[in-house]
C-alpha positions in Angstrom: 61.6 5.4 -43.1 60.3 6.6 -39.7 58.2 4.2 -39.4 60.5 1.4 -39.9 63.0 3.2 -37.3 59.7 3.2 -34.7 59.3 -0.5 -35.4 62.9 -1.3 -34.8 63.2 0.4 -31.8 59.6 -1.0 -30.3 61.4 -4.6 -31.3 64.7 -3.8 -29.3 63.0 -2.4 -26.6 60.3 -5.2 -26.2 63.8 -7.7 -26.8 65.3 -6.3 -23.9 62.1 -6.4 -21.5 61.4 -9.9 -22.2 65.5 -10.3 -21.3 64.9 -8.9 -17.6 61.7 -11.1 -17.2 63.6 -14.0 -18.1 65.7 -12.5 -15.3 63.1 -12.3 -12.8 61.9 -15.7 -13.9 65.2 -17.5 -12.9 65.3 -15.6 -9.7 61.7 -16.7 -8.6 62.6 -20.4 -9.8 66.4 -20.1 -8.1 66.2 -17.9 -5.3 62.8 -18.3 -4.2 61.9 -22.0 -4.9 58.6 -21.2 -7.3 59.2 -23.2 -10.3 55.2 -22.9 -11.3 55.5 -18.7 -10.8 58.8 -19.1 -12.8 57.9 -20.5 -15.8 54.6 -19.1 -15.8 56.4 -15.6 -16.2 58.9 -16.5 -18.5 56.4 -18.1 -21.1 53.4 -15.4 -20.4 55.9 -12.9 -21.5 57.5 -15.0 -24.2 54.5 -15.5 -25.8 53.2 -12.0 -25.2 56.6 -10.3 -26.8 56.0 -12.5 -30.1 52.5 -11.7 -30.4 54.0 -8.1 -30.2 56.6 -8.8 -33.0 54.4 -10.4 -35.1 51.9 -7.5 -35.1 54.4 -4.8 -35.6 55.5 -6.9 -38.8 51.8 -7.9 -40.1 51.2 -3.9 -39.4 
């Protein structure tokens, strides 16, 4: 049961980081005119959070 209750919380957690890079991604793409930095961010840290996911499920 603890570990399930460590899992979820590593899954909300890492949820809610990949939320404020999203974030930061729009403001680089908006605000500072660097589409390439952008999207690189936002789908770096995409793919990293659902490698993450994955491997806490497969665990």
């Amino acid at each position: 049961m603890q570990v399930l209750i460590y899992n979820f919380l590593f899954i909300i957690t890492s949820i809610f980081i990949l939320f404020k890079v999203i974030g930061y991604g729009i403001y680089e793409i908006k605000e500072m005119k660097n589409k390439t930095g952008g999207i690189a961010v936002i789908t770096f840290s995409t793919i990293v959070v659902i490698f993450f996911i994955v491997m806490i499920i497969l665990k």
